[in-house]
N, C-alpha and C positions, 0 to 999 in steps of 0.2 A: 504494500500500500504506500510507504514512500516514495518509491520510483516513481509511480502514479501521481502521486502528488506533485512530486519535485517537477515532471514533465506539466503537470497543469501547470503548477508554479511559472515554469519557464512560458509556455505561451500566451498563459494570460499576461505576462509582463509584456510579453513581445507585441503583443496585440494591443496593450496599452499605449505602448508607447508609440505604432503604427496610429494610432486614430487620433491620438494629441499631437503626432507629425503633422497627419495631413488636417488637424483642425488648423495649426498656428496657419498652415499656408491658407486653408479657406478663408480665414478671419483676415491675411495678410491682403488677398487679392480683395476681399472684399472693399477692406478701408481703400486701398488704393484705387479700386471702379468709382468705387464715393467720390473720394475727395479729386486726388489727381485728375481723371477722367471724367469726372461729372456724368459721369452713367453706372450708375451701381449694378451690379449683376445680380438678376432676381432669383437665383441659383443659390448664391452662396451663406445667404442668414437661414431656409431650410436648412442646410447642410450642417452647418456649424450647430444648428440644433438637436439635428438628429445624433450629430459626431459627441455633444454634449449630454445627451441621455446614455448613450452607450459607455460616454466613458466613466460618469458618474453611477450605473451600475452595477457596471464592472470592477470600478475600481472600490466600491464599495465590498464586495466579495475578497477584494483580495486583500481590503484593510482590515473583513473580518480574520484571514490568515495570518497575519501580522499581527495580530492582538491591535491593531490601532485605531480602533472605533474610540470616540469618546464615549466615557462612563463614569457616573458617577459610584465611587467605591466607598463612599463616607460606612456604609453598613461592612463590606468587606476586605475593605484592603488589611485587617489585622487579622483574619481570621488565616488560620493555617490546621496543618493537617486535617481531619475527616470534614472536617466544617468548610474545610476552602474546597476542597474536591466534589462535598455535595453542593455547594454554592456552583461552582463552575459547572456540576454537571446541570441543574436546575435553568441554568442561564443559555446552555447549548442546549437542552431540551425547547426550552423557549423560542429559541431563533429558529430550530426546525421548525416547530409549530406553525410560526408568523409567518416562513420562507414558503412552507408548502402549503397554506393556505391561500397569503396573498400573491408571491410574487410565482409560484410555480401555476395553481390553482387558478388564481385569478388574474394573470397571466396568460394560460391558454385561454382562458374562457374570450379576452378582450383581442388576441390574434387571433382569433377563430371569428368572431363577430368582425372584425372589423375588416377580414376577406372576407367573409358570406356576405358583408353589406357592400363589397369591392370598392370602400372608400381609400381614393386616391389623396395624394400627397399635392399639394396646391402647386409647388413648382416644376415636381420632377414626376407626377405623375405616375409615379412607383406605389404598390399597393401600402399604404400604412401598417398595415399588419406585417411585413418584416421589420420593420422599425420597433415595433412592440415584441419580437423576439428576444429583444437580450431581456426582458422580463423576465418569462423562464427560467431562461439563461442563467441570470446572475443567482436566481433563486436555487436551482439545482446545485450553483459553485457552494453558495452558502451555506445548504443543505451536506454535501460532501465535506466542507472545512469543518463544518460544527461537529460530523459524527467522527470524521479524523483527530478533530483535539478530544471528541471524548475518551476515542480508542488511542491515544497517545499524550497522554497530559503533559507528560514528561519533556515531550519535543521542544525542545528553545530551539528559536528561531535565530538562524546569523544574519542578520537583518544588509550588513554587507556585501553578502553573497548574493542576497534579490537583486540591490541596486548595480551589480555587475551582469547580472540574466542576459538582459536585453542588448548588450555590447558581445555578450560573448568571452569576455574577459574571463 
């Protein structure tokens, strides 16, 4: 199961940083159609939007694997041995809950409706309903990270080793 990981590990980072590549450039050509040009491209604010849910989805999943969600610990940051481990597992039980209800669950329910209703995308005319795919998506990652720290609590993260992934290094 860690190879498994470590490989999601690596392409979810890769893929991050592939869609915040080509956001900076969407956003880049956009300012510059605006201002420079005085013709804005009616392409590029969809785009930047759709590039912005995805990667706040995503990256959201993968801050759940890094432990770097914000939280407030005031009730458990002192609790240790049986007390920390049933807190932590109480808390990854919970994320699955929330993950396969809303974002897996109700998730498909809204890329299924919104092909069956074949509503289009205002500029690009692309069905809306892959756009609501990384719903699932991030739902399923979170679902997979929360049952991997349950089944491995132990795992510390080398948080240096992530920020090297995506270079390869």
């Amino acid at each position: 199961m860690k190879k498994i990981t470590a490989l999601i590990d690596k392409m979810l980072v890769q893929s991050l940083v592939w869609l915040m590549a080509v956001m900076v450039v969407v956003v880049t050509w956009q300012v510059t159609t605006r201002y420079l040009l005085n013709s804005p491209s009616s392409y590029t604010e969809e785009l930047a939007t759709y590039l912005l849910i995805w990667i706040s989805l995503l990256g959201a999943a993968y801050a759940l694997r890094l432990k770097a969600h914000l939280g407030i610990d005031v009730l458990t940051r002192n609790l240790t041995g049986g007390a920390e481990r049933t807190s932590q597992m109480i808390i990854h039980f919970a994320i699955i809950a929330f993950s396969v209800i809303v974002f897996i669950y109700g998730g498909i329910r809204l890329v299924y409706v919104t092909l069956y209703l074949e509503q289009l995308s205002a500029a690009f005319k692309v069905p809306v309903g892959y756009v609501y795919l990384v719903i699932p998506l991030s739902g399923l990652l979170m679902v997979y990270y929360s049952i991997y720290a349950l089944l491995h609590p132990k795992d510390e993260l080398q948080t240096d080793n992530y920020s090297h992934t995506a270079t390869g290094e």
